[in-house]
C-alpha positions as CSV (number, residue, x, y, z in Angstrom):
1,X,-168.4,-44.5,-80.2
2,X,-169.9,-41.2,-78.6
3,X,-167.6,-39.1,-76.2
4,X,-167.8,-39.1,-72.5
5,X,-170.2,-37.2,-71.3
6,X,-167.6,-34.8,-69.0
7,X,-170.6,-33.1,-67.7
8,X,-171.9,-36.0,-65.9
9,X,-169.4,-37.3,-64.7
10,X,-168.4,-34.2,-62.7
11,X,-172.3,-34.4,-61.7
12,X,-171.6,-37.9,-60.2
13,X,-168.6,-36.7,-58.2
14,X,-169.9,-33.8,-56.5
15,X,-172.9,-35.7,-55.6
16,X,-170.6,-38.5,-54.1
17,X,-168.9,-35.5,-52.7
18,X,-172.0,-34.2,-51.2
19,X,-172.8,-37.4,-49.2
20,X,-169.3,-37.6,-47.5
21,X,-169.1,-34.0,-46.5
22,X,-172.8,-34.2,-44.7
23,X,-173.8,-37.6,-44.3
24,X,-171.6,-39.4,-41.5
25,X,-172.3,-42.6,-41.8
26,X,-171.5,-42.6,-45.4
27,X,-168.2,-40.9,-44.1
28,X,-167.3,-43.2,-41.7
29,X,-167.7,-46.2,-44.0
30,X,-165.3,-44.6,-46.1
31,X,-162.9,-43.6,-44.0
32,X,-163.2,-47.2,-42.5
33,X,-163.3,-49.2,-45.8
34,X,-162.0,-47.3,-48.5
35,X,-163.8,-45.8,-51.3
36,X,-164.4,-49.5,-52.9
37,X,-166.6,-50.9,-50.0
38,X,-169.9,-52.5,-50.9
39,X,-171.8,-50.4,-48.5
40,X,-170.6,-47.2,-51.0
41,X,-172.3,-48.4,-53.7
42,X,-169.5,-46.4,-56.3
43,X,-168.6,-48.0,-59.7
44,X,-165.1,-48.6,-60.4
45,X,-164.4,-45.1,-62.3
46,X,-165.6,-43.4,-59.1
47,X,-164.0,-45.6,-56.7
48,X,-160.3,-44.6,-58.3
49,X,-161.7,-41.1,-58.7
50,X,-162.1,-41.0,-54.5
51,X,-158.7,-43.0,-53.4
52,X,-156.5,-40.1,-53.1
53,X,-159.2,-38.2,-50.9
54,X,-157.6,-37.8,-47.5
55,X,-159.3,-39.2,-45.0
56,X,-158.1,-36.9,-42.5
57,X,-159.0,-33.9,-43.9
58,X,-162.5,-35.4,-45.3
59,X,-163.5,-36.2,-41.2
60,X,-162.3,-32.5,-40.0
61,X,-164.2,-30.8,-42.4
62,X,-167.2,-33.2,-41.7
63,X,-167.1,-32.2,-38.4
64,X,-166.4,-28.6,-38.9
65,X,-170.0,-28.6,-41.2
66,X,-171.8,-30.1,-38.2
67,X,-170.1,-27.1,-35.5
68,X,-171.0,-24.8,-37.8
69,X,-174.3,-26.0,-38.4
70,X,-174.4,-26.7,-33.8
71,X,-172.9,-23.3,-33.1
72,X,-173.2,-20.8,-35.8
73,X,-171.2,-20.8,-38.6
74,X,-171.1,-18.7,-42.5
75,X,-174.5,-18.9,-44.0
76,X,-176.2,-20.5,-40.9
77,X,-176.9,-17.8,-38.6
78,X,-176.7,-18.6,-34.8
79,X,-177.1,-21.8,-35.6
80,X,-179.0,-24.6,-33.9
81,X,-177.6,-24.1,-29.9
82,X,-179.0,-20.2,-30.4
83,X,-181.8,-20.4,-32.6
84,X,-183.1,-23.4,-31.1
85,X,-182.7,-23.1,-27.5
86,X,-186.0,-23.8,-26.4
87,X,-186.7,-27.1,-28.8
88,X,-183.0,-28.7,-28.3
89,X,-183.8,-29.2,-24.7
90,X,-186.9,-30.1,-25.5
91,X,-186.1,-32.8,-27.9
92,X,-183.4,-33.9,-25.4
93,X,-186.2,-35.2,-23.1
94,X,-188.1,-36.6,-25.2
95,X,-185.1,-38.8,-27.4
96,X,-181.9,-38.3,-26.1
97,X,-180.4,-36.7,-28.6
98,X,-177.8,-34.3,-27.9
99,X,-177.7,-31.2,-30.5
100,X,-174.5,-33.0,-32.3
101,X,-176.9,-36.0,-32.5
102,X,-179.1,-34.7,-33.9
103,X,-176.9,-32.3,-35.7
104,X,-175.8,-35.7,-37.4
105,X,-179.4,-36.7,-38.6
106,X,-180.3,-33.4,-39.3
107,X,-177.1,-32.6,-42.3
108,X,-177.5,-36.0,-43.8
109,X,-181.6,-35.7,-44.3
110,X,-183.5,-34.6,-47.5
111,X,-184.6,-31.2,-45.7
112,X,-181.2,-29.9,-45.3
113,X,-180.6,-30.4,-49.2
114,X,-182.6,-27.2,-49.3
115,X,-180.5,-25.5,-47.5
116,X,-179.4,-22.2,-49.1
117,X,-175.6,-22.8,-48.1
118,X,-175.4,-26.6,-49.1
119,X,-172.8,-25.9,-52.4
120,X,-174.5,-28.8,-54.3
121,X,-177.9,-28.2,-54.0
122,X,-180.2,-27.1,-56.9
123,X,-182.6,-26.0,-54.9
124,X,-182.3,-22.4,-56.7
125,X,-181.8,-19.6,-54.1
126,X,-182.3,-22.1,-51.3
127,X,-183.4,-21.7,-47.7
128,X,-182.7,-20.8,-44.5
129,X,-181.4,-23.0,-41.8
130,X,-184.5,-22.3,-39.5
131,X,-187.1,-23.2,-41.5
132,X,-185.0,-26.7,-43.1
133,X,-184.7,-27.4,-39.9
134,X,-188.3,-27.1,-39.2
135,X,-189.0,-29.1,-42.1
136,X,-186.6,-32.2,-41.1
137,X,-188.3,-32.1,-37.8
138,X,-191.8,-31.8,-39.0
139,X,-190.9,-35.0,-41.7
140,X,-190.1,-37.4,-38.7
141,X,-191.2,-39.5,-36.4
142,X,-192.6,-39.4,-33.3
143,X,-191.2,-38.8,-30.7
144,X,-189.1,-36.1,-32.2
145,X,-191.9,-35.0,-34.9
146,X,-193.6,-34.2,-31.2
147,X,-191.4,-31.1,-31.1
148,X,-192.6,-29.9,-33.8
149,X,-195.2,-26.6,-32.9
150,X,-192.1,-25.5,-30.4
151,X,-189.5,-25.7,-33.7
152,X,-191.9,-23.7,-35.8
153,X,-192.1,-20.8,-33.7
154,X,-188.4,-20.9,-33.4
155,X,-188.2,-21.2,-36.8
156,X,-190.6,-18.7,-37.6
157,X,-188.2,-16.0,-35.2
158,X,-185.3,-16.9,-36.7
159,X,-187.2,-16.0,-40.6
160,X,-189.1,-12.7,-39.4
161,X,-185.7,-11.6,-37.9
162,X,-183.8,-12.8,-41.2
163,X,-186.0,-10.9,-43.4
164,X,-185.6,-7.8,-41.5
165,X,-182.0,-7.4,-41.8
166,X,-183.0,-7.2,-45.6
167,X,-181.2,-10.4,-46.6
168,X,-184.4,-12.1,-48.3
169,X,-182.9,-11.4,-51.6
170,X,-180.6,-13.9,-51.3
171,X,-182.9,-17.0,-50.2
172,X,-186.5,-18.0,-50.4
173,X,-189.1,-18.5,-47.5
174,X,-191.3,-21.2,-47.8
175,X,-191.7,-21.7,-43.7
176,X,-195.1,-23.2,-43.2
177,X,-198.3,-20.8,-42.4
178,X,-196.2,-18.4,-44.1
179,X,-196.5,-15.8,-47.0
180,X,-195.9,-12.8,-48.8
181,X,-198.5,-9.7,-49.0
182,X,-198.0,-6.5,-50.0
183,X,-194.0,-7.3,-49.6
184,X,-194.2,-7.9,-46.1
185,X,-193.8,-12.0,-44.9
186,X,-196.8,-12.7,-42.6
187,X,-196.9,-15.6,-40.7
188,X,-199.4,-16.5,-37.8
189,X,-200.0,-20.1,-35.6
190,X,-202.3,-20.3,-33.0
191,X,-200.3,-23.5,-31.4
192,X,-203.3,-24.8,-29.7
193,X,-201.7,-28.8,-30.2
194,X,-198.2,-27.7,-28.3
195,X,-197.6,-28.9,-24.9
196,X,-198.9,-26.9,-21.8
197,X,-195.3,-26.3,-21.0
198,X,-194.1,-24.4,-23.8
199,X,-196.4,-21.2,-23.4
200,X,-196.8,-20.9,-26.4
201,X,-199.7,-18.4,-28.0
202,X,-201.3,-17.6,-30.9
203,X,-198.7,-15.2,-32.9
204,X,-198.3,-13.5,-35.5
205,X,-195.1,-13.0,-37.3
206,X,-194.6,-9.6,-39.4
207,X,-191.4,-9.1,-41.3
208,X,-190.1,-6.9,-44.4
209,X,-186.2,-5.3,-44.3
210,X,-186.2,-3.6,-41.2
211,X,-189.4,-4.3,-39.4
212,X,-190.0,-7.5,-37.2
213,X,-193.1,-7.7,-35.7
214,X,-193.6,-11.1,-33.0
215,X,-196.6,-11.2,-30.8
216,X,-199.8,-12.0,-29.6
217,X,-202.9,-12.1,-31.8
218,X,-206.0,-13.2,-32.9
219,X,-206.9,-15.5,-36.1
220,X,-209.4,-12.2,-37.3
221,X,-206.7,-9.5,-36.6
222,X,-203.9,-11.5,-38.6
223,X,-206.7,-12.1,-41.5
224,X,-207.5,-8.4,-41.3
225,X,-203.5,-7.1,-41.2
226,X,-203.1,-9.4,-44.5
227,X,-206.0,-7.9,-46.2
228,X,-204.8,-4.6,-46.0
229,X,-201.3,-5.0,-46.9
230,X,-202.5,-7.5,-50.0
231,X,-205.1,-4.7,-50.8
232,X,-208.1,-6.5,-49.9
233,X,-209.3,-4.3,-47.2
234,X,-212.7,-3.1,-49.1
235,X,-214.9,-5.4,-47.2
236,X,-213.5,-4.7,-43.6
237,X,-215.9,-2.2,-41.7
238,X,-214.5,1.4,-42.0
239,X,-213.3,2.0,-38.3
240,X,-211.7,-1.8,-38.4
241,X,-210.3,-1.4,-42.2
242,X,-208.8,2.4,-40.3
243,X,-207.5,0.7,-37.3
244,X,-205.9,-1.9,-38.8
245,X,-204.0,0.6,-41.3
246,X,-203.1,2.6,-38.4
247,X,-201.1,0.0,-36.6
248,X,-199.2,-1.3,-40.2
249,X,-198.6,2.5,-40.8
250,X,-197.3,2.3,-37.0
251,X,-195.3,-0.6,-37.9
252,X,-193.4,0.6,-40.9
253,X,-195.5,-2.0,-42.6
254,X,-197.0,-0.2,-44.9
């Protein structure tokens, strides 16, 4: 008769783990029904394995995630009420949801699995909460997925400004329209589907440890900054190919 497989079994808990901690509807079923309710869908084994949990201390730290994750917390930066002002209040409008709403929907999604402080994740390095947060937003529907161009340029700050503290070592940027050249992450959007009312612009996002560049630019002049840093430069024109070195070497970009 083979031996339990120990390994697995510890898999199984931390991923039952995992859902109570973020996801609260799965928390409130248990703390409502016990860990042998239908609606848990946990075998026997793990059922006994999650009776001595205490409820009380399961819903505080639940909620603490979801502050942490609202406000700013260890891992998560200035969180979603800071990094997010703009698109919160936007979303608001447009579905109600108040930022522990959607706070709620946001821990418990796919998207936030990525997130680089998520303990059961293995999702290597992981990500930043900006740009999960982008992704969660970007994945559903309308109206929220609406917000979307106004969350990626939030997002996008929140990355360029995380890069140049010099903490990229420790998580990966995957943000979309973003990518690395010549060490520096270069982003640009030209936002031309957002709403009238945001303002928003065609920008360009620069960022390596210590450098954060944000701003107004053109498709040509982003496409021309990335070819020199990537080392691509030899077509440009001489004066352009000059210019354009001039301002990364202004920068600190190069």
């Amino acid at each position: 008769m083979p031996e339990p497989d120990g390994s697995a079994e510890h898999d199984r808990i931390l991923r039952v783990l995992d859902r109570l901690l973020y996801d609260k509807e799965t928390r409130t079923a248990f703390v409502e029904h016990g860990p042998h309710h239908p609606a848990l869908g946990l075998d026997p084994a793990l059922a006994a394995a999650f009776a001595q949990v205490d409820v009380r201390e399961l819903t505080l730290v639940g909620r603490n995630i979801r502050s942490e994750v609202v406000s700013g917390g260890t891992g998560t930066g200035p969180g979603l009420a800071r990094g997010f002002t703009r698109s919160l209040q936007a979303i608001r409008e447009r579905t109600g949801l108040t930022p522990n709403e959607l706070a709620e929907q946001f821990t418990a999604s796919v998207e936030f699995r990525h997130f680089r402080d998520v303990p059961f994740s293995a999702d290597g390095r992981g990500r930043l909460l900006p740009e999960c947060f982008h992704r969660f937003v970007a994945g559903s529907a309308e109206p929220l997925a609406g917000v979307e161009p106004l969350v990626h340029h939030e997002a996008a700050v929140g990355v360029a400004q995380a890069v140049a503290t010099g903490a990229e070592a420790t998580f990966d940027v995957g943000l979309a329209g973003f990518a690395a050249h010549g060490g520096v992450q270069c982003g640009f959007r030209e936002y031309g589907e957002a709403a009238v009312e945001w303002g928003l612009e065609p920008t360009l996002y620069l960022a390596a440890p210590g450098r954060c560049i944000i701003g107004r630019a053109t498709r040509p002049v982003f496409e021309g900054l990335v070819a020199v840093l990537a080392g691509r430069d030899g077509p440009l024109a001489p004066a352009t190919r000059a210019a354009l070195r001039d301002r990364l070497d202004h920068w600190g970009l190069r």
